[in-house]
C-alpha positions in Angstrom: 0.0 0.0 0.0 1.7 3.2 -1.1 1.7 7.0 1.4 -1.3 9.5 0.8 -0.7 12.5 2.4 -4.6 12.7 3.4 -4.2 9.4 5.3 -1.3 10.9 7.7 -2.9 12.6 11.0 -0.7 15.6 11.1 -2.3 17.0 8.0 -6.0 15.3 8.2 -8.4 15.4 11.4 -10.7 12.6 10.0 -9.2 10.2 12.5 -11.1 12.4 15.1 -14.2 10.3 13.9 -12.7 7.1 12.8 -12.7 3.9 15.0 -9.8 2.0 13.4 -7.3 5.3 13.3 -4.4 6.0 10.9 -2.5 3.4 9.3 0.8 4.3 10.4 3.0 1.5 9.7 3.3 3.2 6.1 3.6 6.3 7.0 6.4 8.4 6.2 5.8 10.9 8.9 6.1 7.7 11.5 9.4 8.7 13.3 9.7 12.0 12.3 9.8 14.9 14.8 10.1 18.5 13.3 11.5 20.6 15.8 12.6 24.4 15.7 16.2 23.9 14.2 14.8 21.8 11.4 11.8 24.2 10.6 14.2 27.1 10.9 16.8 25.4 8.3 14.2 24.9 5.6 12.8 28.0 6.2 15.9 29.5 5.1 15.9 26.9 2.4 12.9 28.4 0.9 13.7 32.0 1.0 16.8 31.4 -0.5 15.6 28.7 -3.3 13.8 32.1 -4.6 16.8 34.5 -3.8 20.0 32.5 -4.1 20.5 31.4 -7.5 21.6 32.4 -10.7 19.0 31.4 -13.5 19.9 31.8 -16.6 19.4 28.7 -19.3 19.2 26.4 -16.4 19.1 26.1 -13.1 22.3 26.7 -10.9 23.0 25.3 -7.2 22.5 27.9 -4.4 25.6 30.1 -4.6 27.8 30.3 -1.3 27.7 33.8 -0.8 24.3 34.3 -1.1 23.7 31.6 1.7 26.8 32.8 3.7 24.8 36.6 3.2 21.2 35.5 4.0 22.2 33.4 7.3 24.4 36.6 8.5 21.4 38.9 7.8 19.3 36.8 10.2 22.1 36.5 12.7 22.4 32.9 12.2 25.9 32.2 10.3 26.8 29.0 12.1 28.5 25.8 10.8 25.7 23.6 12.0 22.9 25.7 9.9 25.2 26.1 6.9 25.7 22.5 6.2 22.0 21.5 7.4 20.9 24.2 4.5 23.7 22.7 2.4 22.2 19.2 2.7 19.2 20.1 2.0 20.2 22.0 -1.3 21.7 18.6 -2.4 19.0 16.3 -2.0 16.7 18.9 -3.6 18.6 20.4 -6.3 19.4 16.6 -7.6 16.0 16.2 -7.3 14.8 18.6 -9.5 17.4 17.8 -11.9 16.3 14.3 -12.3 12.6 15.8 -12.7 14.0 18.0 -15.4 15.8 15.0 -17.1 13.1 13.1 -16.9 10.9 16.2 -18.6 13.4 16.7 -21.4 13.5 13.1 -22.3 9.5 12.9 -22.4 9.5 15.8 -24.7 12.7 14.0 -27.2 10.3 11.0 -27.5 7.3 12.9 -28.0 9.0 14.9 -30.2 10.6 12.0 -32.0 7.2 10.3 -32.5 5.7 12.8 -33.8 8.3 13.2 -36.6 7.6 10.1 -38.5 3.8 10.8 -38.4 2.1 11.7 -42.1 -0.2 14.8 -42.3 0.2 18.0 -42.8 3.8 19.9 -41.2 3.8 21.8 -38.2 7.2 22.9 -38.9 7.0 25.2 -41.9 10.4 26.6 -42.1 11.2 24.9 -45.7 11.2 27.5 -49.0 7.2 27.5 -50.1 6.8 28.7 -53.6 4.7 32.1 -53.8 3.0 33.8 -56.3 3.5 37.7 -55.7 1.1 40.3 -56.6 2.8 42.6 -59.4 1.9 46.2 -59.7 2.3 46.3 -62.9 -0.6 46.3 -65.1 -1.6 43.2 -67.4 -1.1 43.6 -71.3 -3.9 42.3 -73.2 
């Protein structure tokens, strides 16, 4: 049986009224405890996912400065928070770039596909013969 989020009771309250409660034993949530450091960490995660990157063609890795410049701005420039942001960057940037791999390589097939199809072109960038209105007037 696979995780839905509606089914943990930190996000739902419909085990108020149930008799037989959550199922737990698949939950992801199971042994987790947030506490303050941890909610503080991805906090700063987030504000700098927005602020701390360069985006140009592709996405970049948070830069060091800009991380080493938020957490002194907040008066929280310590080791401990640095690498717990640090880690968090890594498992979530290489995330996303699988999820863009995996985007880019849907598109190549469907592209691709579509390429050997009959029909009329979508792709009209191939000389087309024209006839051109002349301002000239007919002889007769």
């Amino acid at each position: 049986m696979s995780f839905r989020k509606e089914w943990c009771c930190r996000y739902a309250e419909i085990w108020d009224e149930e008799e037989s409660g959550p199922p737990c034993s698949i939950c992801p949530m199971q042994d987790f405890e947030p506490n303050a450091f941890n909610d503080f960490c991805l906090e700063r995660w987030r504000f700098l996912d927005v602020t701390g990157r360069d985006r140009g063609f592709g996405e970049c890795p948070l830069r060091e400065e800009a991380i080493d410049l938020h957490l002194t701005r907040y008066e929280a420039n310590f080791p401990e928070i640095y690498e717990a942001i640090f880690q968090i960057e890594m498992e979530l940037f290489s995330h996303k770039q699988k999820e863009e791999k995996k985007r880019q390589d849907r598109e190549k097939r469907k592209n691709e596909s579509s390429k050997g199809q009959t029909g009329p072109r979508k792709n009209y960038s191939g000389n087309v013969p024209r006839r051109t209105a002349s301002l000239k007037s007919k002889r007769r």
